[in-house]
C-alpha positions in Angstrom: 0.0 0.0 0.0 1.2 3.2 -0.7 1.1 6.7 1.0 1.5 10.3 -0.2 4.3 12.1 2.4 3.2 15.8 1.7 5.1 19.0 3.3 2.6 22.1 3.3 2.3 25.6 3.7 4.1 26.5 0.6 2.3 28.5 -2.6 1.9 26.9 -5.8 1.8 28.5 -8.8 1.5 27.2 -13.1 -0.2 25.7 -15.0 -2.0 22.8 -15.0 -4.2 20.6 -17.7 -7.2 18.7 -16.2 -7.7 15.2 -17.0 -10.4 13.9 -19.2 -13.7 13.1 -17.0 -13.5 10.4 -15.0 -17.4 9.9 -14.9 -17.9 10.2 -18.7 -15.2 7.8 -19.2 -17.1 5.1 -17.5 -20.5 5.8 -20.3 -18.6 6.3 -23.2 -16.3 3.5 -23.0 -19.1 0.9 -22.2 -21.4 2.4 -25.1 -18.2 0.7 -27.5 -20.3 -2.9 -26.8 -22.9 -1.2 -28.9 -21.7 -1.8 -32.5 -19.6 -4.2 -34.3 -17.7 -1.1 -36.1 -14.1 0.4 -34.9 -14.7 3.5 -32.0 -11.6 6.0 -31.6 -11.9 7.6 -28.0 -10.1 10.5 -27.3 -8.9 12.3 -23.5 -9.6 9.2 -21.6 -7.9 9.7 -18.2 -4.7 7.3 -17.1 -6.7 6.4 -13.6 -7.1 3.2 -12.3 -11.1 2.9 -12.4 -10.9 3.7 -16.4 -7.9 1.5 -16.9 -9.5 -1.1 -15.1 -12.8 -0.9 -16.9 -10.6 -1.2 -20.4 -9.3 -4.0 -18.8 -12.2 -5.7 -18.1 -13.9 -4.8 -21.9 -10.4 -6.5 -23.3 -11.2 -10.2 -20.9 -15.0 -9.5 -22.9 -13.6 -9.7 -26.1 -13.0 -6.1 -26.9 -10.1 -5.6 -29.7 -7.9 -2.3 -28.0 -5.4 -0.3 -29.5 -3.8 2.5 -27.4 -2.9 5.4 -30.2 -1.9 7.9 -28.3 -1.2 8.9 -24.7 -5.0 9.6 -23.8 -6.5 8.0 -27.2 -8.0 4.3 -28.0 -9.3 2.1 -30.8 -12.0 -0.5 -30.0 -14.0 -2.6 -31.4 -16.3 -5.2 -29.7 -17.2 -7.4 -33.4 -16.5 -10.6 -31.2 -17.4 -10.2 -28.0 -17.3 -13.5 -25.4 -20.2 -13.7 -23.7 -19.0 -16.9 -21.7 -17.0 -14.6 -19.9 -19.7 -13.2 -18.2 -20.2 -16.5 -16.2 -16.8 -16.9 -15.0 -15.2 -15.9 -11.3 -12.7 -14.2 -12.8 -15.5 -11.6 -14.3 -17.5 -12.0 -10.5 -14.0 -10.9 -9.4 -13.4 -8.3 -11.5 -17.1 -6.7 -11.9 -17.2 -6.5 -8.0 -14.3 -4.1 -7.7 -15.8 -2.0 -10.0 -19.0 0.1 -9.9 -18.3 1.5 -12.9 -18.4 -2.5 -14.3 -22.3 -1.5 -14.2 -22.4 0.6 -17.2 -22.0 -2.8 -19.4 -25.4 -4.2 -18.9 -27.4 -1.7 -21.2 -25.1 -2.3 -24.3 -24.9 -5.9 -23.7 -28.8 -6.4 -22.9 -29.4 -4.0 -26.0 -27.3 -5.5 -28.1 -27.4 -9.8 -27.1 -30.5 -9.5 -24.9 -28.8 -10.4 -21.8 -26.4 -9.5 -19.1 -24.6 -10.8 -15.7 -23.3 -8.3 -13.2 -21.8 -9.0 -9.5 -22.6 -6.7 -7.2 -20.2 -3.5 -8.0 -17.6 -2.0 -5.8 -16.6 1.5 -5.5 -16.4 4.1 -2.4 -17.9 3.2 0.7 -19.7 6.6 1.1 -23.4 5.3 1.6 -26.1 2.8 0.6 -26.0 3.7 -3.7 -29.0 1.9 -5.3 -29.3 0.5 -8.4 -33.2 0.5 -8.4 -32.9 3.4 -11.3 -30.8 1.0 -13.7 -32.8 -2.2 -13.1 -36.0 -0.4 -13.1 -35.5 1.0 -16.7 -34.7 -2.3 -17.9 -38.1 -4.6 -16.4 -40.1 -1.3 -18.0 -37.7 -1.8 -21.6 -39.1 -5.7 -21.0 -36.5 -7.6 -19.4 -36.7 -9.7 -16.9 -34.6 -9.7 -13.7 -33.1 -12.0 -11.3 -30.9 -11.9 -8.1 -28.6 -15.4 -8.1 -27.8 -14.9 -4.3 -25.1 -18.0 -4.3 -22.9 -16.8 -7.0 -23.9 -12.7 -6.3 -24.8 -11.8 -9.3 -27.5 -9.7 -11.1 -29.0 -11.4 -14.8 -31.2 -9.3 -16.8 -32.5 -10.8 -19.7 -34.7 -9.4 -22.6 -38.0 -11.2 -23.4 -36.9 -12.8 -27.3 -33.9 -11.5 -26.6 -35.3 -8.2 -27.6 -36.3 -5.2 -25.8 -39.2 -2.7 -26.4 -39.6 1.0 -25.7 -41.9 2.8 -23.2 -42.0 6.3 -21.3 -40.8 5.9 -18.2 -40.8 8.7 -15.2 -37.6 7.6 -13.2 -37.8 8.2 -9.0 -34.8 9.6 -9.5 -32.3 11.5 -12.0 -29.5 8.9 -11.5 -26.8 9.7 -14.3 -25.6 6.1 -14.4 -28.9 5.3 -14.1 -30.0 7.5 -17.3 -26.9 6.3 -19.1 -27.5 2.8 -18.6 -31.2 3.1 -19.7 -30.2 5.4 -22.8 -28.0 2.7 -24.2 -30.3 0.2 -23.8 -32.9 1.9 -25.1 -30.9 2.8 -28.9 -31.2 -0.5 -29.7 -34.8 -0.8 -28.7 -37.9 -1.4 -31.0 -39.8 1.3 -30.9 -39.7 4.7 -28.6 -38.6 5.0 -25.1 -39.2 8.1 -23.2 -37.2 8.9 -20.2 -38.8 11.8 -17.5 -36.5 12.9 -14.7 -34.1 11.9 -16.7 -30.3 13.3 -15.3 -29.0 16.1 -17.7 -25.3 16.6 -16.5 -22.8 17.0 -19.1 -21.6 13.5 -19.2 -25.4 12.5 -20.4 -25.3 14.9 -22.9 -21.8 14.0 -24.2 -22.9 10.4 -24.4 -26.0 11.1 -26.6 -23.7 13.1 -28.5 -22.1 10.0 -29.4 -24.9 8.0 -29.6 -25.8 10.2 -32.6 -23.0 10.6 -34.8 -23.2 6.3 -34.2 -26.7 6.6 -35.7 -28.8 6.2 -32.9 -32.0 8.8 -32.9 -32.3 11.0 -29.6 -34.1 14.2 -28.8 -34.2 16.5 -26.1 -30.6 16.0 -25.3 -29.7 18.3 -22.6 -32.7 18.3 -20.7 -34.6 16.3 -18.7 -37.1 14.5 -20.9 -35.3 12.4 -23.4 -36.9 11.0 -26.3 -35.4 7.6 -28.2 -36.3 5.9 -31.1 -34.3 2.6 -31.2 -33.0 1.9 -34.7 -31.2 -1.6 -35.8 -27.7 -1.1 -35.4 -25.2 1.5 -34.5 -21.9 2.1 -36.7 -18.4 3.6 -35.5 -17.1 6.9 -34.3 -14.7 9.0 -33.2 -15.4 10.9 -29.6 -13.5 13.3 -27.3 -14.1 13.7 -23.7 -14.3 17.0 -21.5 -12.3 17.7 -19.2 -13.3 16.6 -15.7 -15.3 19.6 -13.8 -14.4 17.2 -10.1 -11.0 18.0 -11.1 -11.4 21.9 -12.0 -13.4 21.8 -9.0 -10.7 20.6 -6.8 -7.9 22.8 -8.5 -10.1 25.5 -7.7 -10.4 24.6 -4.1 -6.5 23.5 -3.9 -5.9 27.2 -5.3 -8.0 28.8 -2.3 -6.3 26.5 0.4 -2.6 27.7 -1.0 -3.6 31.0 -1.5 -2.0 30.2 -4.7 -2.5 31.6 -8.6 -3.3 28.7 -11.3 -4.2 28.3 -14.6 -6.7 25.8 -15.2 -5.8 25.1 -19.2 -8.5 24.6 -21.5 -11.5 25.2 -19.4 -14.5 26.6 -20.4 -16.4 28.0 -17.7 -19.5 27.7 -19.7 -19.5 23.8 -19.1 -19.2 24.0 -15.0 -22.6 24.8 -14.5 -22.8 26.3 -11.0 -19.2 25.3 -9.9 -17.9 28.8 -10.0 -20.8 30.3 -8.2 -20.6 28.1 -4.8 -16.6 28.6 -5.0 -17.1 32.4 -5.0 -19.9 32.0 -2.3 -16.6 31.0 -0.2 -15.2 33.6 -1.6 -13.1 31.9 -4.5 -12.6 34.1 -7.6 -12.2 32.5 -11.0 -11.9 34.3 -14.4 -12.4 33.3 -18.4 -8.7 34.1 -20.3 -8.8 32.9 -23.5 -9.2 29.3 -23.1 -8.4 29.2 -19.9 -9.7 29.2 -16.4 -7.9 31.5 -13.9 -8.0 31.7 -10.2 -5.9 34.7 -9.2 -4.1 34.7 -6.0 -6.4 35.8 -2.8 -5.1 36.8 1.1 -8.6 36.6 1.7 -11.6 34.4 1.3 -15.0 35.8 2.9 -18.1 34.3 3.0 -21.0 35.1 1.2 -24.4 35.4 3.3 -28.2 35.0 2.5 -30.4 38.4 2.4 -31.7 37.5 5.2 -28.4 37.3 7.2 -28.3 33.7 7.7 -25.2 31.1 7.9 -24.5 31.0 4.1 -25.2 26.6 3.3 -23.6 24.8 0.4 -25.7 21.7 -0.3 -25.6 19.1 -3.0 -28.3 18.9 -6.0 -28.8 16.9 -9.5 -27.6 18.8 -12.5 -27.2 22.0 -12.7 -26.9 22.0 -8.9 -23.9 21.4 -6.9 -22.8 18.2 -7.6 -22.1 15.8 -4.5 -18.1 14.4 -5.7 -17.1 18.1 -5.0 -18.8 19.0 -1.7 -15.3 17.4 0.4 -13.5 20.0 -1.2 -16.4 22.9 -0.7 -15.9 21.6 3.2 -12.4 22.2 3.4 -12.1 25.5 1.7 -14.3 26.8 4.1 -12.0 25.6 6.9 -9.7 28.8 5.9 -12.8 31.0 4.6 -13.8 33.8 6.7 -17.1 33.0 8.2 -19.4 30.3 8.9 -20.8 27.5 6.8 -23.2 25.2 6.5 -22.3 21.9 4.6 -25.0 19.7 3.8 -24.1 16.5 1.6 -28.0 15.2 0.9 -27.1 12.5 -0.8 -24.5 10.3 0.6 -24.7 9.8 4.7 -20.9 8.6 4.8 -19.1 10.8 2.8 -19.3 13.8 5.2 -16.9 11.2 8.0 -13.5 12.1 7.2 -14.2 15.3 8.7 -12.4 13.6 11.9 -9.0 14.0 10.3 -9.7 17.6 9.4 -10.4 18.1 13.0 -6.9 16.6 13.9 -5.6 18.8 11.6 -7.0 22.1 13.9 -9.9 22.6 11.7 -13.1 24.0 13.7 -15.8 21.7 12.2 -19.0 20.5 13.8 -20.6 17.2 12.7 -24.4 18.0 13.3 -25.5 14.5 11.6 -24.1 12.3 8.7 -25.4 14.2 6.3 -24.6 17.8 7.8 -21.2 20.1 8.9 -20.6 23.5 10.2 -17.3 25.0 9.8 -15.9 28.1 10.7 -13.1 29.5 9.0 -10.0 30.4 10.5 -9.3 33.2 7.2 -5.8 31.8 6.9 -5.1 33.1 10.6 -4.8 30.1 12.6 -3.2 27.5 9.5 -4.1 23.6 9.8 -1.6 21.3 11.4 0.5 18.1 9.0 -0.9 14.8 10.9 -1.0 10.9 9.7 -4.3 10.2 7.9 -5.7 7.3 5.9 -7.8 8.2 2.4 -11.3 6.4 2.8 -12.6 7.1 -0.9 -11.5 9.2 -4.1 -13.0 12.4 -3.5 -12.2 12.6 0.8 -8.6 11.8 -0.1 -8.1 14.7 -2.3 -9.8 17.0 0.0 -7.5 15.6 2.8 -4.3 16.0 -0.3 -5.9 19.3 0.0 -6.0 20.4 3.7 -2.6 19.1 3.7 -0.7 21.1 1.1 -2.3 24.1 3.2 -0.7 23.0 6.2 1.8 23.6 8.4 4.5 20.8 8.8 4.3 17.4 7.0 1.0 15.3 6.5 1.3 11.3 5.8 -1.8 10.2 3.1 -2.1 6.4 3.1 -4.5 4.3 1.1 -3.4 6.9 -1.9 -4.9 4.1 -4.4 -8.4 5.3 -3.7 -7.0 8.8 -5.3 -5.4 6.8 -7.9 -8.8 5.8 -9.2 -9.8 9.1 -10.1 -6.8 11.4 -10.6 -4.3 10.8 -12.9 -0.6 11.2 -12.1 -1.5 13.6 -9.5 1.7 14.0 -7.6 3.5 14.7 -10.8 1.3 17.4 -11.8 1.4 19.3 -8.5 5.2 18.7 -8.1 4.9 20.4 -11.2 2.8 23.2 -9.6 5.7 23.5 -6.8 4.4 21.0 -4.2 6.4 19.0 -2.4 4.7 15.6 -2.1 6.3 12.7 -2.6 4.9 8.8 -3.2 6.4 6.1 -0.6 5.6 2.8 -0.5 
């Protein structure tokens, strides 16, 4: 296992280039089971979730060809669905939660699917009601096989059929997964509540140039006529806004300037708002996305005068992967805030360490924090800590480039899975972190 050994309190500065998105990796490269024809993916992040996911597609029968440092060829002609009744895949899907994006090609496509029960963070119960739902109203039958723990969805005929649907809720994997099942779909499938993030509407995107017949992309009513096969393409993913986000946040803890390269701000939705309700400036330059150097970082508050709250929403709210950083910038903000994280009730937990750290928090209940800045007065202390999922461990990578003395990060392969190369890049920035094992 090994650890991140990170001596703070010193200012950063440079430019940086954020990865391609981690979450639209997981859609677009599953959506390759979909046709027989060659797909060239462009910007896919070197993180261990994605590179496992390729890895997995390649034991299915998926032909790959890296082209480039960020850029793939594949093409699933031959695809072994045997493999999908092995251990090795019940090993391999269960590490995974982005391994769940395979069953709407495959059921689309074959007209059936096995999935173990996915892995991921442990941040909370995470459903997948939304995904299997879609599928029994598309017409497939499904079936729990409790003593080898695995899901198998199977199309009546081996065919499935469209129909409106209004989901319970706007789950983007969820969406996804009933979007690409639907393409291949006879007739129309209409999807209310539908999520509308980017990654959804980059996915349709491709679903289009590949032939498939979607309207409403964007919104939250989503409209698709399944045709009979898909051809190739060629795609290029945005860059990830839980990166940008966490730059931006990184930036406010070092009171630090840095260029965010090739950032629109256009495609953050609200990001830059809640960062400047902290206090966080951020600018447009070109193609770029700058957040200037601050001594200060004050609070925003309601008209009414009341503690200013940062709270999690579906698309174009605030999304949930970025409120750990939100919660540690406002450690050094001046003012109070109120964190409330509605959707996952263990994700708010690592707030411990940022109390060892001299942080003034206050854990009213899992899903709600109060902090109160110190305004870069009173600076955080280095401790030992241990990273308990992806997004907590950059937010504690975070806290500790802020502060004072040297800060130990173990369990860094939980950032691993969503941030590529990341101690390079901020050594690059003027960090001093260093990987031990």
């Amino acid at each position: 296992m090994s650890s991140f050994e990170i001596t703070g309190g010193y200012e950063l500065s440079g430019e940086i280039i954020p990865q391609g998105a981690k979450n639209e990796a997981l859609q677009i490269l599953c959506a390759v089971l979909l046709t027989e024809e060659e797909v060239t993916i462009h910007k896919i992040p070197d993180i261990r979730d994605v590179n496992f996911l390729i890895e997995i597609l390649k034991d299915l029968g998926v032909k790959t060809e890296k082209i480039g440092d960020e850029s793939y060829r594949f093409c699933a002609r031959d695809i072994d669905l045997d493999y999908l009744l092995t251990p090795e895949f019940r090993a391999k899907g269960s590490r995974l939660r982005g391994s769940v994006m395979i069953l709407g090609p495959l059921l689309s496509r074959f007209g059936f699917a096995y999935l173990p029960k996915p892995g991921g963070d442990k941040i909370g119960r995470r459903r997948l009601d939304t995904h299997l739902e879609g599928f029994l109203s598309l017409g497939a039958d499904f079936q729990f096989i409790e003593e080898e723990g695995v899901y198998k969805i199977t199309a009546k005929n081996h065919k499935l059929h469209g129909k409106y649907m209004l989901l319970d809720e706007a789950s983007v994997t969820g969406t996804a997964n009933i979007i690409m099942a639907a393409t291949l779909a006879e007739g129309t499938t209409t999807i209310f509540n539908a999520a509308c993030e980017p990654y959804i509407t980059q996915l349709c995107k491709m679903l289009m140039r590949m032939g498939a017949k979607i309207e409403g992309t964007g919104s939250n009513l989503l409209t698709i006529h399944g045709v009979e096969s898909l051809r190739g393409t060629t795609h290029t993913m945005l860059p990830d806004m839980i990166e940008i986000g966490s730059f931006m946040g990184m930036a406010a803890m070092t009171q630090s300037e840095i260029t965010l390269k090739g950032v629109d701000i256009h495609q953050l939705g609200n990001i830059p708002q809640v960062f400047s309700k902290l206090g966080v400036k951020s600018r447009q330059v070109g193609n770029d996305l700058l957040i200037p150097k601050q001594e200060s970082y004050e609070v925003a508050s309601f008209f009414d005068g009341s503690i200013m709250t940062i709270a999690d929403a579906p698309w174009p709210g605030f999304t949930p992967d970025l409120i750990s950083i939100a919660l540690v910038v406002a450690t050094q903000t001046k003012g109070a805030v109120l964190i409330h994280q509605k959707m996952f009730e263990s994700r708010l937990f690592f707030v411990d360490k940022l109390i060892d750290m001299g942080a003034q928090i206050i854990l009213c209940d899992p899903h709600r924090a109060t902090v109160i800045g110190h305004n870069h007065q009173t600076h955080l202390k280095g401790i030992e800590m241990t990273s308990p999922d992806i997004r907590a461990g950059v937010a504690l990578l975070i806290a500790a480039l802020s502060a004072k003395g040297k800060s130990t990060i173990h369990n860094i392969e939980q950032i691993d899975r969503g941030y590529q190369k990341i101690d390079e890049r901020l050594r690059n920035l003027g960090a001093q972190i260093k990987r031990i094992s």
